[in-house]
C-alpha positions in Angstrom: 0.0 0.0 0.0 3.0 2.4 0.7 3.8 2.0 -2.9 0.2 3.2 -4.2 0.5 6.3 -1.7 3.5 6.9 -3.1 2.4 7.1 -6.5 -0.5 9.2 -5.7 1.6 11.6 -3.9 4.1 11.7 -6.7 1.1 12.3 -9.2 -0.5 15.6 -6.7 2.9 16.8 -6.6 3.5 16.5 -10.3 0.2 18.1 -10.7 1.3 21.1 -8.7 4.4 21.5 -10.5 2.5 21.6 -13.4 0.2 24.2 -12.4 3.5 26.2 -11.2 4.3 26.3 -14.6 1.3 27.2 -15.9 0.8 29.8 -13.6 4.3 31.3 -13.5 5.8 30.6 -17.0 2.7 30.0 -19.4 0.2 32.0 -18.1 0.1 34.5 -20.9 0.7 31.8 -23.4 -1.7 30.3 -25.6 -1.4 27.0 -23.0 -2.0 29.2 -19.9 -4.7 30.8 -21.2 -6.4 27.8 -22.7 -5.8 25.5 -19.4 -7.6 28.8 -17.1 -9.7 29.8 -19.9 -8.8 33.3 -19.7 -8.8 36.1 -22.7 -5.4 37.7 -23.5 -6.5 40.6 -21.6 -7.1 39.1 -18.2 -4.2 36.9 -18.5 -2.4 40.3 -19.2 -3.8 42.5 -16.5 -3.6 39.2 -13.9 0.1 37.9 -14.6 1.5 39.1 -11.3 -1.2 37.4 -9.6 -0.8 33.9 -11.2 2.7 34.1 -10.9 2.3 34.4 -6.9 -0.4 31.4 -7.0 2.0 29.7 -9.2 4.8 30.1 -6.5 2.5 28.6 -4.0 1.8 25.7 -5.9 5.6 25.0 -6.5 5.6 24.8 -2.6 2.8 22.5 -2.6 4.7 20.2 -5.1 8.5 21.0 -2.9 6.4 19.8 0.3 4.6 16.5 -1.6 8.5 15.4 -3.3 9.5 16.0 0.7 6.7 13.7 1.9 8.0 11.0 -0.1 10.7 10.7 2.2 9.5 12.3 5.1 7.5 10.3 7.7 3.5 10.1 7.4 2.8 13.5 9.4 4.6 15.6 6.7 2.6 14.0 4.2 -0.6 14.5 5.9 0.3 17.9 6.4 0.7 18.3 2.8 -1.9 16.6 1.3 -4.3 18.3 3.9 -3.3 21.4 2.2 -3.9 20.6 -0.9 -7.1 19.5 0.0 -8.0 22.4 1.5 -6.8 24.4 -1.4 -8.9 22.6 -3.8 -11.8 22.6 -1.8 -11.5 26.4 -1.8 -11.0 27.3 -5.2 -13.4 24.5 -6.1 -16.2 27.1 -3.8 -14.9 30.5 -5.5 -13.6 29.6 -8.6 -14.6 26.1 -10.3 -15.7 22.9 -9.2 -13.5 21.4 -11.8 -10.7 22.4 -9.2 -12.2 19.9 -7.0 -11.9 17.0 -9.4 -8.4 18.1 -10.8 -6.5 19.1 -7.5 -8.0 18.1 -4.5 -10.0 14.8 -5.3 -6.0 13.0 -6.2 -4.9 14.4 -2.8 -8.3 13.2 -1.1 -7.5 9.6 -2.3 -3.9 10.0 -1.2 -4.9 11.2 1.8 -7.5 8.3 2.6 -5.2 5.6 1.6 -2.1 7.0 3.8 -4.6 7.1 6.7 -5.9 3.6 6.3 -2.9 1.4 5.1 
């Protein structure tokens, strides 16, 4: 079972590494813009602001690669939080948030807890 949390954890962090780049590096970009359906405008006027988010999600994904070789608090810690973020962008953003970012780390989360 360690190996399946593992994997999970790996996947959420890879996730959040993703969405690091997104925000940070390809938010302007035709790939940014698509992935947070945004108009060039918005994603022109909101760059600073993705870039911080973006930043915070490279923590997430620094804090998930630590939990693989970390003991079980640092991962609960971690996946909590990405739970919780999801949670709350999925309420004042998009429930798709809830299904991309926080459902994996749910799943994580439950497993670690159980096995």
């Amino acid at each position: 079972m360690d190996l399946v949390v593992n994997i999970i954890i790996g996947i959420v962090a890879l996730l959040h590494l993703y969405f690091m780049i997104l925000e940070m590096f390809l938010w302007e970009k035709p790939a940014g813009r698509k992935s947070f359906r945004t108009t060039a405008e918005f994603a022109a006027q909101s760059k600073t602001l993705a870039a911080n988010q973006g930043l915070y999600n490279g923590f997430l994904a620094a804090g998930l690669v630590w939990g693989l070789f970390a003991d079980e608090p640092v991962r609960i810690f971690f996946l909590s939080c990405v739970i919780i973020a999801g949670v709350y962008g999925a309420s004042t953003v998009s429930r798709r948030i809830f299904f991309i970012q926080a459902l994996p780390a749910l799943i994580g989360l439950v497993l670690l807890l159980v096995a």
